[in-house]
C-alpha positions as a printed NumPy array, in Angstrom:
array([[  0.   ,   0.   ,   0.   ],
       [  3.095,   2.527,   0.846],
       [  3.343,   2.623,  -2.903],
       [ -0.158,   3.405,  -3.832],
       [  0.235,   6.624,  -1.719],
       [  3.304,   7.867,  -2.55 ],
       [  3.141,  11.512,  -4.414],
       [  4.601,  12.612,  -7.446],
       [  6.756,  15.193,  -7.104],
       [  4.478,  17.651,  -7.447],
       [  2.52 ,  17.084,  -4.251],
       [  3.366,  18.532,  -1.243],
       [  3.395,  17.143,   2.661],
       [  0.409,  16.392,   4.482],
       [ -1.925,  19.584,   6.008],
       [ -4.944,  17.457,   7.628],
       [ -3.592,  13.6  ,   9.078],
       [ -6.24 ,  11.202,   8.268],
       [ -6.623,  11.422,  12.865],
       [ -7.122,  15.463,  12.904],
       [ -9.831,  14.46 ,  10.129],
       [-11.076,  11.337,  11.356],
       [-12.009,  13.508,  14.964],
       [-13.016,  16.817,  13.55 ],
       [-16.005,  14.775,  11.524],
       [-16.98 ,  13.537,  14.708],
       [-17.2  ,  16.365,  16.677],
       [-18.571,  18.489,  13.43 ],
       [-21.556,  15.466,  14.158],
       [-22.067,  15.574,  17.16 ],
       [-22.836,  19.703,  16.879],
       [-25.165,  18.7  ,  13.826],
       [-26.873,  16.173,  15.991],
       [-27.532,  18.537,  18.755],
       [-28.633,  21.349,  16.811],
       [-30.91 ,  18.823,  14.651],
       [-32.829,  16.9  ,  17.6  ],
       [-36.16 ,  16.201,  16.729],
       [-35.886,  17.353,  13.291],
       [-35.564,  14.982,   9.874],
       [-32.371,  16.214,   8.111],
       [-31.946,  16.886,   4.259],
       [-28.216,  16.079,   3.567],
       [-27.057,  17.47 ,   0.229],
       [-23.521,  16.662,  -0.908],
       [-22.264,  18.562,  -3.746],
       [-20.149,  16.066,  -6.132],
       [-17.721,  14.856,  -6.271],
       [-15.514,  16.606,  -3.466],
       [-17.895,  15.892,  -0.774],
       [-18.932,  12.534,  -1.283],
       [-16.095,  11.07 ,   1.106],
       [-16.749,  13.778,   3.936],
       [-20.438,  13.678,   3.606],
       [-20.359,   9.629,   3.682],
       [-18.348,   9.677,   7.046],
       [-19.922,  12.466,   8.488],
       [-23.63 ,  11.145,   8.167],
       [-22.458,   8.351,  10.125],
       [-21.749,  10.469,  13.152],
       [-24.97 ,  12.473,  12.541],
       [-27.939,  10.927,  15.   ],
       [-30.682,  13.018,  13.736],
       [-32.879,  11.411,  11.055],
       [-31.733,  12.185,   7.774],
       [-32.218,  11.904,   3.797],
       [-29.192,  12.033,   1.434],
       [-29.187,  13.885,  -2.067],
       [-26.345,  14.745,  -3.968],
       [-26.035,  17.611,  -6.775],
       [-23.063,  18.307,  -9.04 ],
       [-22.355,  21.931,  -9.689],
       [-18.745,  23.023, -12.126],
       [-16.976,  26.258, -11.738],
       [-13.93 ,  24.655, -12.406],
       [-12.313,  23.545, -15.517],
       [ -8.326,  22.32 , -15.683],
       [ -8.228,  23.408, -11.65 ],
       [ -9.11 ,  27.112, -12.808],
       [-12.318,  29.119, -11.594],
       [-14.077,  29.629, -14.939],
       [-16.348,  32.32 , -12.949],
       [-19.38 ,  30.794, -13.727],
       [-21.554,  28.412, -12.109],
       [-23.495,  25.427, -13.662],
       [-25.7  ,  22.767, -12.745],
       [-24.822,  19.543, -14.182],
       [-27.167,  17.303, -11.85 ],
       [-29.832,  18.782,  -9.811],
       [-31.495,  17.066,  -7.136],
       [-33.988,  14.723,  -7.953],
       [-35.775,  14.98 ,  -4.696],
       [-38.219,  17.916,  -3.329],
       [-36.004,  19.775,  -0.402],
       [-39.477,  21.865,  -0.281],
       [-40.653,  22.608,   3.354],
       [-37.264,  20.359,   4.54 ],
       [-34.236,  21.604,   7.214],
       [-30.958,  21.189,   4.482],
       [-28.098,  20.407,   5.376],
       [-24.967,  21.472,   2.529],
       [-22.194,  19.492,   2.609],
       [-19.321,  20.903,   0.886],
       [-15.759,  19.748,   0.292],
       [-14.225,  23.455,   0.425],
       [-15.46 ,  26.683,  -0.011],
       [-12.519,  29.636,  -1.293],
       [-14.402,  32.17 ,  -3.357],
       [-17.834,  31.511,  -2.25 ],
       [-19.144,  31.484,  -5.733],
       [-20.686,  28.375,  -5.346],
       [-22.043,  28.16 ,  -2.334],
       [-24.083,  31.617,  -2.821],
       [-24.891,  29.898,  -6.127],
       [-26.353,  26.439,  -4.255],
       [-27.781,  29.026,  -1.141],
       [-29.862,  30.731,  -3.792],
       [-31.061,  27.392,  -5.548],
       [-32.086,  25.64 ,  -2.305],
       [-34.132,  28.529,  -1.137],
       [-35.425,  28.797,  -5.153],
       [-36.793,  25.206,  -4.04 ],
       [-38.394,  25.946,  -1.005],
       [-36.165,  24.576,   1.467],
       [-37.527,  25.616,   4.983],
       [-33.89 ,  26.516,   6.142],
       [-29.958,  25.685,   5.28 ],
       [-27.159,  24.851,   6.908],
       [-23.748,  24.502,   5.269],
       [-21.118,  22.271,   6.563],
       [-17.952,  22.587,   4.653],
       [-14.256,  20.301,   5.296],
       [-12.258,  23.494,   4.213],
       [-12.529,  26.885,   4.286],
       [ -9.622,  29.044,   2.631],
       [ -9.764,  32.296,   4.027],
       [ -9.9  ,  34.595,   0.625],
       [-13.07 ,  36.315,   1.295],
       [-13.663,  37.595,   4.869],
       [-17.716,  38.066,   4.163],
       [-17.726,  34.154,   3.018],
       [-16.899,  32.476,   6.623],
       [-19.954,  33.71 ,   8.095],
       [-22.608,  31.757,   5.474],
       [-20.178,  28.403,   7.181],
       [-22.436,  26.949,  10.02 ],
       [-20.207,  24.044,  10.607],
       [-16.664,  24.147,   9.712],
       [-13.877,  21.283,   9.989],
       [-10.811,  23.409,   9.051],
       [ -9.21 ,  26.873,   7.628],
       [ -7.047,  26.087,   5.258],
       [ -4.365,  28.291,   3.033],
       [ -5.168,  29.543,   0.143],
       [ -3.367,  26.712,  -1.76 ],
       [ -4.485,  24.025,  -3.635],
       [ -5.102,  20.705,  -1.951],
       [ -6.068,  17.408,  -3.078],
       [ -7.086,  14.403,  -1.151],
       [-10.33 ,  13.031,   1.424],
       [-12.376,  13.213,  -1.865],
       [-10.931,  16.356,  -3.542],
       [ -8.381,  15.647,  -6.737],
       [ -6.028,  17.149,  -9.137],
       [ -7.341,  16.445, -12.251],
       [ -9.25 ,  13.208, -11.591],
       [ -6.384,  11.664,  -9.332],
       [ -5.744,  11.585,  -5.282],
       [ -9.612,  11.659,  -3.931],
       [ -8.448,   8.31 ,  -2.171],
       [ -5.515,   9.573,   0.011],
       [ -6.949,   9.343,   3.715],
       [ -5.177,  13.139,   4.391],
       [ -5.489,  16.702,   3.212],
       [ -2.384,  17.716,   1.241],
       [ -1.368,  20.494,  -0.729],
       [  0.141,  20.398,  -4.717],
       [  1.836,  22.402,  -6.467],
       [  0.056,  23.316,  -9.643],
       [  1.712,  24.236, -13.054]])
């Protein structure tokens, strides 16, 4: 397995350890689960960066919950294209329902005022957003965060679900690459 993980030379050391992840998730729900009691949960994973994080965090979520999944681009080639698309929407009602948005990282905040918008556009009765990463580039983004694992540099990272074009979504840690 040593080899299987092993980074080019164009990946960096490791920011997150799989064990600073592997507690922060459970902690991040344990707060979802207390602020949720008594209320069926909407979870809503944008793809494909979440899908890890959202699959181990709804484990440690005890609140009743529904998954979904939409996939949203803004990216092409690991650039912001400045535009955001939906290329699958949900395919269940989220009217009248408590969402919560699970996102891999938010940086510009873009998207998630893009998915904010759209959820309420559905009649979602409220939103939460619970994002793994959080690079601080816009000070007016971190307060649309209700639950947040960790602040990040603004550099680009790859692994826990998030890749470099297509590749590292199975590394167990955070790490940063070099791009270019």
């Amino acid at each position: 397995m040593e080899d299987f993980y092993s980074m080019p030379p164009m990946a960096d050391k490791a920011l997150i350890s799989e064990a600073a992840i592997r507690d922060r998730v459970r902690e991040l729900g344990a707060e979802i689960s207390r602020d949720h009691a008594g209320r069926d949960l909407f979870v809503v994973g944008v793809l494909k960066g979440a899908f890890v994080f959202m699959a181990d965090l709804i484990r440690e979520i005890s609140a009743p919950l529904h998954c979904e999944f939409m996939r949203v681009s803004s990216y092409e080639s690991g650039q912001s294209t400045g535009n955001v698309r939906i290329d699958f929407d949900l395919t269940q009602s989220v009217a009248g329902k408590h969402v919560l948005l699970v996102e891999d990282i938010v940086d510009t905040g873009r998207t998630l005022r893009f998915l904010l918008e759209h959820l309420k556009t559905k009649g979602a009765k409220s939103v939460k957003v619970c994002s793994l990463l959080y690079k601080e580039i816009d000070p007016d983004i971190r307060p649309l965060i209700d639950y947040l694992g960790f602040t990040v540099p603004n550099e680009y990272v790859v692994g826990y679900g998030m890749d470099s074009d297509g590749l590292y979504r199975s590394l167990p840690d955070i790490r940063t690459v070099q791009k270019g």
